[in-house]
C-alpha positions as CSV (number, residue, x, y, z in Angstrom):
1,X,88.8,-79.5,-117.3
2,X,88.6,-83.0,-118.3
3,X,87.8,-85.5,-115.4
4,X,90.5,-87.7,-114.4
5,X,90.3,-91.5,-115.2
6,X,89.5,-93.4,-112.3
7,X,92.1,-95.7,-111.1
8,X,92.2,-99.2,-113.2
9,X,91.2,-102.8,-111.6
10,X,95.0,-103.6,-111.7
11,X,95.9,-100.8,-109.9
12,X,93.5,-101.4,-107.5
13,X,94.6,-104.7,-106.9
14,X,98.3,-103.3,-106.2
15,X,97.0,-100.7,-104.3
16,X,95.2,-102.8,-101.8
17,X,98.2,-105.3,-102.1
18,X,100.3,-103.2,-100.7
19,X,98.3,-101.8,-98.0
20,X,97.9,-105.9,-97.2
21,X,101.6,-106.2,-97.6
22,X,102.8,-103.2,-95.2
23,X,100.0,-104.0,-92.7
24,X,101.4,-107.7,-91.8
25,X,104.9,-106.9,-92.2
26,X,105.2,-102.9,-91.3
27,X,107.4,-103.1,-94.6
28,X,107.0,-102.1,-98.2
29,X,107.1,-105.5,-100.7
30,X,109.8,-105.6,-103.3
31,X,108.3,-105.3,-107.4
32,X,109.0,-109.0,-107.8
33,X,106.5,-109.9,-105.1
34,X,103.9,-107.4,-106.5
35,X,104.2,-108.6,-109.7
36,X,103.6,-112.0,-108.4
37,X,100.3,-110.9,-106.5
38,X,98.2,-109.3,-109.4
39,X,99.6,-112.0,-111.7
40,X,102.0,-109.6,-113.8
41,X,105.0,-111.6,-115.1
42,X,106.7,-107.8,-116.5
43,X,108.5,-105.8,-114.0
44,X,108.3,-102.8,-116.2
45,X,104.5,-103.5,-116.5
46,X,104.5,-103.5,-112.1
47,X,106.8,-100.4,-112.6
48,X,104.2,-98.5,-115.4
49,X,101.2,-99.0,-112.7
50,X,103.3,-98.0,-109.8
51,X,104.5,-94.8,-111.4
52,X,100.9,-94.0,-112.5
53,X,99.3,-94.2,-108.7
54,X,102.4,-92.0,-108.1
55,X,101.2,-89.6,-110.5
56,X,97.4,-89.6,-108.7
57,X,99.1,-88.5,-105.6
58,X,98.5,-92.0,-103.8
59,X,102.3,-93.1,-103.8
60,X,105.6,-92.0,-103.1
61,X,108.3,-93.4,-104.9
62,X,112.7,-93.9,-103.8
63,X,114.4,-95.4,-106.6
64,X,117.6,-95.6,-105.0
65,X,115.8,-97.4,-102.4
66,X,115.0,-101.2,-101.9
67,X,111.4,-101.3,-101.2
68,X,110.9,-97.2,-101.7
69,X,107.5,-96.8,-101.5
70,X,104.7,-95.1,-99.4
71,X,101.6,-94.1,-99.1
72,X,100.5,-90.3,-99.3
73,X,98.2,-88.7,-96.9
74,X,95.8,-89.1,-99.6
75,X,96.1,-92.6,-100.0
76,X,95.8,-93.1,-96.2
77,X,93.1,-90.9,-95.9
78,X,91.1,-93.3,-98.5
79,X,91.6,-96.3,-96.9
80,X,90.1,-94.9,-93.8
81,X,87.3,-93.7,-95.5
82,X,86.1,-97.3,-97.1
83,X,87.0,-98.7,-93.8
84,X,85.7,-102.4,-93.4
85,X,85.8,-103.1,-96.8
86,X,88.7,-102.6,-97.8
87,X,89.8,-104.3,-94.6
88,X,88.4,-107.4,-95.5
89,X,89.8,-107.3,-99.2
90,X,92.8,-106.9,-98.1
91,X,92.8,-110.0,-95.6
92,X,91.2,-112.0,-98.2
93,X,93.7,-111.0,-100.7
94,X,96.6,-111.5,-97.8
95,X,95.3,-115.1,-96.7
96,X,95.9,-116.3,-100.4
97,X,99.2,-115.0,-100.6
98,X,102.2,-118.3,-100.8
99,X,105.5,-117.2,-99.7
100,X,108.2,-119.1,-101.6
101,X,111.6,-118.6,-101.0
102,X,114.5,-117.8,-103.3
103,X,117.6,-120.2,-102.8
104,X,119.6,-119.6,-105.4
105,X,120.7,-119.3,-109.2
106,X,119.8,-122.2,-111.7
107,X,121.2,-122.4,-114.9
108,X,119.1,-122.7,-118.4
109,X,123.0,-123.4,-120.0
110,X,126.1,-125.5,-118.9
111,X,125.7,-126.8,-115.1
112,X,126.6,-124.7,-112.5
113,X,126.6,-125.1,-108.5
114,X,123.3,-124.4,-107.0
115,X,123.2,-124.0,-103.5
116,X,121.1,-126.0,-100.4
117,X,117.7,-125.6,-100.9
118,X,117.0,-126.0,-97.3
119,X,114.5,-123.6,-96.6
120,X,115.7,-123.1,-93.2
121,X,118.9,-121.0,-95.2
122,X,117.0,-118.5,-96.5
123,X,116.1,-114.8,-94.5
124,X,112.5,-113.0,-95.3
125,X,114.4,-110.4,-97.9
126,X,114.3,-113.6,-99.7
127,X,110.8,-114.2,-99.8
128,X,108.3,-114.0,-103.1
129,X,104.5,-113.5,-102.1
130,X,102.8,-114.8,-105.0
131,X,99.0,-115.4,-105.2
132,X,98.3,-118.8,-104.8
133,X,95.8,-118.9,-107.6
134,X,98.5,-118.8,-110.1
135,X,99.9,-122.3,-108.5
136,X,97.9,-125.1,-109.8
137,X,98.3,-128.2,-107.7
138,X,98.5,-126.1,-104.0
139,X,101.3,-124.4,-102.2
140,X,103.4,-126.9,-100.9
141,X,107.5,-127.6,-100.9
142,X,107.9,-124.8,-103.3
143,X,110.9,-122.7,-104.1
144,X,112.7,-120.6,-106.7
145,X,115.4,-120.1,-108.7
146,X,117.0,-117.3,-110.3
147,X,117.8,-118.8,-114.1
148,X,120.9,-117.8,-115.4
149,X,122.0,-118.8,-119.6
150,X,119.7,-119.2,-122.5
151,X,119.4,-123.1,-123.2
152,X,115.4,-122.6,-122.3
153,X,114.7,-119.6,-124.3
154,X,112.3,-121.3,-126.5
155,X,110.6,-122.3,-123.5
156,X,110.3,-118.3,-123.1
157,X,112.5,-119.0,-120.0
158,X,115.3,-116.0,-120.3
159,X,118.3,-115.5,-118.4
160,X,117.6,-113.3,-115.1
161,X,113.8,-114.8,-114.9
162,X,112.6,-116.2,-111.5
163,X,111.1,-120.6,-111.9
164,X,109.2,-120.9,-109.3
165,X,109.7,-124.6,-108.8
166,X,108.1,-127.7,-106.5
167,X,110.5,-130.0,-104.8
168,X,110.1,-133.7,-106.4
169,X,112.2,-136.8,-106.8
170,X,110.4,-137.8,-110.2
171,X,109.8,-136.8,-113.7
172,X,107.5,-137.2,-116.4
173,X,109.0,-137.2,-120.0
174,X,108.9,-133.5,-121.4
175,X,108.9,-132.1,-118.2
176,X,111.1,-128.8,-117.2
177,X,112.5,-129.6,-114.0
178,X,116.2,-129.4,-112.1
179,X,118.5,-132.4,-112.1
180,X,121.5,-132.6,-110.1
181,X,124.4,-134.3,-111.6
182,X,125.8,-136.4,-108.8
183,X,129.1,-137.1,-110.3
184,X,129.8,-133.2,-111.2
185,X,127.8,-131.6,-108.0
186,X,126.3,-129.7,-110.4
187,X,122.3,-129.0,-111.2
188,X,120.8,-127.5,-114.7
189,X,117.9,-126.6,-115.8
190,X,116.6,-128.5,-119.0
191,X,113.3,-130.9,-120.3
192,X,113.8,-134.1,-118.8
193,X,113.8,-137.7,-121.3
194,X,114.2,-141.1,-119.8
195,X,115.7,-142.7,-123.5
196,X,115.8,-146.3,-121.8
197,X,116.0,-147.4,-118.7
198,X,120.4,-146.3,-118.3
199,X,119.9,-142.7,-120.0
200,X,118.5,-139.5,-119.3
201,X,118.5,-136.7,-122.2
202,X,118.7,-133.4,-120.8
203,X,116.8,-131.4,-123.5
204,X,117.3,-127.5,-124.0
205,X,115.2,-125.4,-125.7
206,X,117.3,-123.8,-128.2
207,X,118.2,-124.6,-130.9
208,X,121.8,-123.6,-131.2
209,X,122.3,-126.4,-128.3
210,X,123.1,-130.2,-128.2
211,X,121.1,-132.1,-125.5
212,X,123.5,-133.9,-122.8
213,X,123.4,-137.5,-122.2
214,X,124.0,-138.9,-118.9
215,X,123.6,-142.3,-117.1
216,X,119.9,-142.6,-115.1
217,X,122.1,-143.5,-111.9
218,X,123.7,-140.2,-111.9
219,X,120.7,-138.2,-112.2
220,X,118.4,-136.7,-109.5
221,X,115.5,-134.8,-110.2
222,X,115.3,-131.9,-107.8
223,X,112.1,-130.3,-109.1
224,X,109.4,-129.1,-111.9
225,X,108.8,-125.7,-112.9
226,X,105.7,-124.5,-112.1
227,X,105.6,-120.7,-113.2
228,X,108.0,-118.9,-114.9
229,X,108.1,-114.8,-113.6
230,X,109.6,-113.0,-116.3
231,X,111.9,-110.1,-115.4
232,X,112.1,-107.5,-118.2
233,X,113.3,-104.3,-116.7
């Protein structure tokens, strides 16, 4: 009988993750925020590992459930067997975990309405835990956006992705951030061009779009992009 493959350093990682995860918050994590801890952009790629520590016996998967995982009795019975160590990976891996919350929909298209970003609106079902070595520049006044339209797609910024973005009032040239249009009350997602000191070109990246032209006094620059997480299943 051939010897099974040992479990890979990725799903390792999500293993001990999750075991992190449920022992602060006595709750499974969603994919997105698993993902975002191993630094895996592709749900389906989360998905493929989780189903395969299913298949060693370590996990139980619910589909039809939000947050349907568990651990086996194996599973269990291996943490308590590495005792300490694990322990300690698991709060070292916990302690660099950012939580950023999701506030709302964005869109890479026409303007839409986006809503407060006040974090105090958000609840903890809307919270991405996302390893703060994939942040450059620290962890501070972030939040993120659902993107919905495909004026960024040559950005490789799709419609249903997750920008994680940092709050700001300024913009370099070239920059992907989120303007608000004061005159419409309504916020987009595009590269941002100061053309002269009165105009601001809103730049997609597509090229089946025009860029929009707007005065400098009716634009405010909410924030930059600072990771895109991809969401492909």
């Amino acid at each position: 009988m051939a010897k099974e493959k040992p479990l890979s350093e990725r799903q390792q990682n999500i293993l001990r993750f999750i075991w992190g995860y449920v022992q602060e918050r006595r709750r499974p994590p969603t994919i997105r925020e698993i993902g975002g801890s191993v630094n895996i952009s592709s749900t389906s790629v989360v998905n493929y590992n989780l189903n395969k520590l299913k298949d060693k016996g370590l996990l139980e998967r619910d589909a039809d459930v939000s947050r349907g995982l568990r651990f086996t009795e194996q599973a269990l019975a291996m943490f308590e067997d590495v005792g300490e160590t694990v322990a300690e990976t698991v709060s070292s891996a916990v302690d660099t975990l950012v939580r950023v919350p999701m506030v709302g929909t964005i869109a890479a298209g026409q303007p839409i309405d986006l809503p407060d970003t006040g974090h105090a609106l958000y609840d903890d079902e809307d919270i991405l835990a996302i390893s703060a070595a994939m942040l450059p520049g620290g962890a501070d006044k972030l939040f993120a956006l659902t993107v919905k339209g495909n004026s960024m797609i040559d950005a490789m910024v799709n419609s249903g992705d997750i920008v994680i973005m940092r709050e700001q009032k300024t913009a370099e040239n070239g920059e992907m951030v989120a303007v608000w249009l004061k005159e419409d009350d309504t916020t987009t997602l595009k590269y941002f061009y100061l053309e002269n000191p009165d105009t601001v070109r809103l730049q997609p990246a597509n090229p089946t779009m025009d860029p929009i032209y707007v005065n400098a006094a009716n634009v405010e620059v909410q924030g930059k992009v600072m990771m895109v997480m991809r969401q492909t299943a």
